[in-house]
Residue frames relative to the residue before (quaternion, step in Angstrom):
aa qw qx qy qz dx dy dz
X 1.0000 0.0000 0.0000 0.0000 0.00 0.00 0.00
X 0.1246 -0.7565 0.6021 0.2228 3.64 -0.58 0.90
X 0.2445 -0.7549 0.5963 0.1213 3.71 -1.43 0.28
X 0.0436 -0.8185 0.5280 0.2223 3.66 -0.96 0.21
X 0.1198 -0.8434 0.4955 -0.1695 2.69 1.01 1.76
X 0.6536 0.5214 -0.2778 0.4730 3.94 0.90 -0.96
X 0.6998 0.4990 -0.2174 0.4626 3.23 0.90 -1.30
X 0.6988 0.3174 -0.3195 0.5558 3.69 0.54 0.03
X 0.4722 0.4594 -0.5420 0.5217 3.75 1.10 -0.33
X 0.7567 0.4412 -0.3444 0.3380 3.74 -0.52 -1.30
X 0.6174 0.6118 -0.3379 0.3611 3.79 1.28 -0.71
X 0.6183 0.5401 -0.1461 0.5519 3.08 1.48 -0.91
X 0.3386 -0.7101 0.5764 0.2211 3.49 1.35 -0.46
X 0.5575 0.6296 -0.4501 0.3005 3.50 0.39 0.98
X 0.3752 -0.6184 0.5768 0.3796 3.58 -0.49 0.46
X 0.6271 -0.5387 0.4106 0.3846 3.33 -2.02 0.86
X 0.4822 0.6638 -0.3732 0.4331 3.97 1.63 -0.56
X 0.7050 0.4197 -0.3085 0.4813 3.69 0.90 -1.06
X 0.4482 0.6218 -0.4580 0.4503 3.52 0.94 -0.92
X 0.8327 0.5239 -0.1050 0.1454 3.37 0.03 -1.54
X 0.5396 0.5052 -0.2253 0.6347 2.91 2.10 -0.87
X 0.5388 0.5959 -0.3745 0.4631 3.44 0.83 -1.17
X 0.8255 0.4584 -0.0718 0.3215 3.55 0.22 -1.18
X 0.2758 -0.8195 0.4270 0.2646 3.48 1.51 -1.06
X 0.4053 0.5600 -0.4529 0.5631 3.52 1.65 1.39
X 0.6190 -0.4415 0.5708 0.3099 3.26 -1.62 -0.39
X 0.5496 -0.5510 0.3931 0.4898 3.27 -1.09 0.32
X 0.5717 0.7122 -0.2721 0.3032 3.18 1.37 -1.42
X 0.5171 0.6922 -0.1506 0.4804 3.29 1.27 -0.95
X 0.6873 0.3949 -0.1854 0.5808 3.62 0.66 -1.37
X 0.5831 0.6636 -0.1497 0.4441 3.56 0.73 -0.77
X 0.7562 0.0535 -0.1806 0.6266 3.28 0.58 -0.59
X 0.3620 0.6287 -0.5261 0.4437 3.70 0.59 0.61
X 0.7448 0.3246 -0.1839 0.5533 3.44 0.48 -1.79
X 0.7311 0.3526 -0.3932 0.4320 4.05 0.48 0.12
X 0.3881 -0.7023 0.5024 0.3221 3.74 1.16 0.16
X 0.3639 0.5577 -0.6238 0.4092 3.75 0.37 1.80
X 0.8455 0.1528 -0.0983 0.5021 3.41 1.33 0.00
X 0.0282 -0.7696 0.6350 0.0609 3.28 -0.43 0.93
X 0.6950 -0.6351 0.3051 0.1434 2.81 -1.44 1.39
X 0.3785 -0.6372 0.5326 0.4088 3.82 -0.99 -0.03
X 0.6365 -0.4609 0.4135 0.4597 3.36 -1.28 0.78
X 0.7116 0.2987 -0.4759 0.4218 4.00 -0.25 -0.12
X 0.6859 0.5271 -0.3639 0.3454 3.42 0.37 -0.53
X 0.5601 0.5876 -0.3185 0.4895 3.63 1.41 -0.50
X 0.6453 0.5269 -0.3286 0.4449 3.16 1.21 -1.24
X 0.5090 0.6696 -0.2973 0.4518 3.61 0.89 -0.95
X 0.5070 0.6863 -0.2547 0.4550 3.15 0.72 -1.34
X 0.9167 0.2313 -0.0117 0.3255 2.94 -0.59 -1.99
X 0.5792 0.5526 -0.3979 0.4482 3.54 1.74 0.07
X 0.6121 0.4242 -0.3324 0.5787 3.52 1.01 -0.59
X 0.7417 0.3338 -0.3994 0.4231 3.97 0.27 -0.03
X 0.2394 -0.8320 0.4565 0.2051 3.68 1.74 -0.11
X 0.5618 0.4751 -0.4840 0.4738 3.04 0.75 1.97
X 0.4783 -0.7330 0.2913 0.3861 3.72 -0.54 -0.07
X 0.6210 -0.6120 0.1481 0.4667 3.69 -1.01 1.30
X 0.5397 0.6043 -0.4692 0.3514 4.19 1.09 -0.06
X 0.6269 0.5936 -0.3106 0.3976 3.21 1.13 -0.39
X 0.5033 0.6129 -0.1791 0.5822 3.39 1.59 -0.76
X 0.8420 0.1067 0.1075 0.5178 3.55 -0.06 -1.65
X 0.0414 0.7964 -0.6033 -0.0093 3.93 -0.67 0.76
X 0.0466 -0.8355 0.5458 0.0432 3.18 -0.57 1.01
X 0.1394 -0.8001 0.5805 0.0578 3.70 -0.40 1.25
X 0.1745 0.6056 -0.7253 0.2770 3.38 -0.14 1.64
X 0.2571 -0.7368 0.6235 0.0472 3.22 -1.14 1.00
X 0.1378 -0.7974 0.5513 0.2030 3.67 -0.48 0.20
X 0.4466 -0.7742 0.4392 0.0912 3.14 -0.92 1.72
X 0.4120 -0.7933 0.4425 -0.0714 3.18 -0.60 1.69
């Protein structure tokens, strides 16, 4: 699953530390998110997408196709 989880942090001008407080994670946490060692749990995404005031597809895109 890729994410532009970085790209909307840096837009905001936040460090991956502010992200984190902002959010109620670790930095560590933000970190693997924006390197794709961790996908998020389904509340945290939501989070996500409330503090970037968009929805969590916009954030996280997952191009699995199901094979037909």
């Amino acid at each position: 699953m890729e994410n532009r989880l970085k790209e909307l942090r840096e837009a905001a001008g936040w460090s991956q530390g502010e992200l984190a407080r902002r959010l109620g994670v670790s930095r560590q946490t933000i970190n693997a998110v924006e390197t794709d060692k961790y996908d998020p749990s389904l509340p945290l995404a939501l989070r996500m997408a409330k503090l970037f005031g968009c929805a969590v597809p916009e954030i996280f895109v997952d191009r699995w196709e199901p094979e037909i």
